[in-house]
Residue, then its C-alpha position, 0 to 999 in steps of 0.5 A: x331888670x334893665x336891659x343894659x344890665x342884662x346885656x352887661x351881664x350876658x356879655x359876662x356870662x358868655x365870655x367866661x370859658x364855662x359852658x353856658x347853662x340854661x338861664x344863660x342861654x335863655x337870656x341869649x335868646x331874649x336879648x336877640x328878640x330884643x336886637x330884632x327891632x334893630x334889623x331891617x328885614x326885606x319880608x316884614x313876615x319874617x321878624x315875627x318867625x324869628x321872634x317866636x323861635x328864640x322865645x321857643x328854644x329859650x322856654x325848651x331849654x329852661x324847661x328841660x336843661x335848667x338844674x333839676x328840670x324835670x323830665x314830667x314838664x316835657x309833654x307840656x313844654x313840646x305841647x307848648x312850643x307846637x302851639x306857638x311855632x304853629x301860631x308862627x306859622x298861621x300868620x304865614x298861611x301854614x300850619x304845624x300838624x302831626x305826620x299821622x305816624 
C-alpha cells in the first residue's frame, strides 16, 4: 500500500468517534516509525529506541486486542517483544533480564 493512502486513511480512521481497534492502532504506530525519519533527534542512539518500541506496542496489541486474539499467542508475543526491546537495548550498552522473582 502506499504510504499516502495509509495515512488518508489512518487520518480517517482516527478522526471517526469510534473507539480505535487494533490494526488502527497498528497503523498508527508504523505510520510514527515512518515520520522518525523526518525528526532530527540530539542522540542519534535515540531514533532506533524509538523505532523498536512502536513496532513492539504495534505487534503486542495485534496480537492480544485484534478480533478474536487468542490468548495462547501471549507467551510468544511477550517472548518477542522481550527479544526485541532487549536488542534495542544492547545497541545502548544494556540489557533486558528477569528480576529473578
Amino acid at each position: 500500500m502506499d504510504p499516502s493512502d495509509l495515512r488518508a486513511e489512518l487520518a480517517e480512521r482516527l478522526a471517526n468517534s469510534t473507539a480505535v481497534d487494533a490494526d488502527t492502532f497498528n497503523a498508527a504506530c508504523f505510520m510514527l516509525t515512518r515520520a522518525l525519519e523526518g525528526l532530527e533527534f540530539s542522540t542519534p542512539e535515540a531514533a532506533p529506541l524509538v523505532r523498536r518500541l512502536l513496532r513492539v506496542a504495534g505487534r503486542v496489541v495485534i496480537d492480544t486486542a485484534a478480533a478474536g486474539a487468542s490468548p495462547e499467542v501471549w507467551p510468544n508475543t511477550k517472548e518477542m517483544a522481550l527479544q526485541w526491546i532487549d536488542e534495542a537495548l544492547r545497541a545502548l550498552g544494556y540489557e533486558a533480564r528477569p528480576t529473578g522473582g
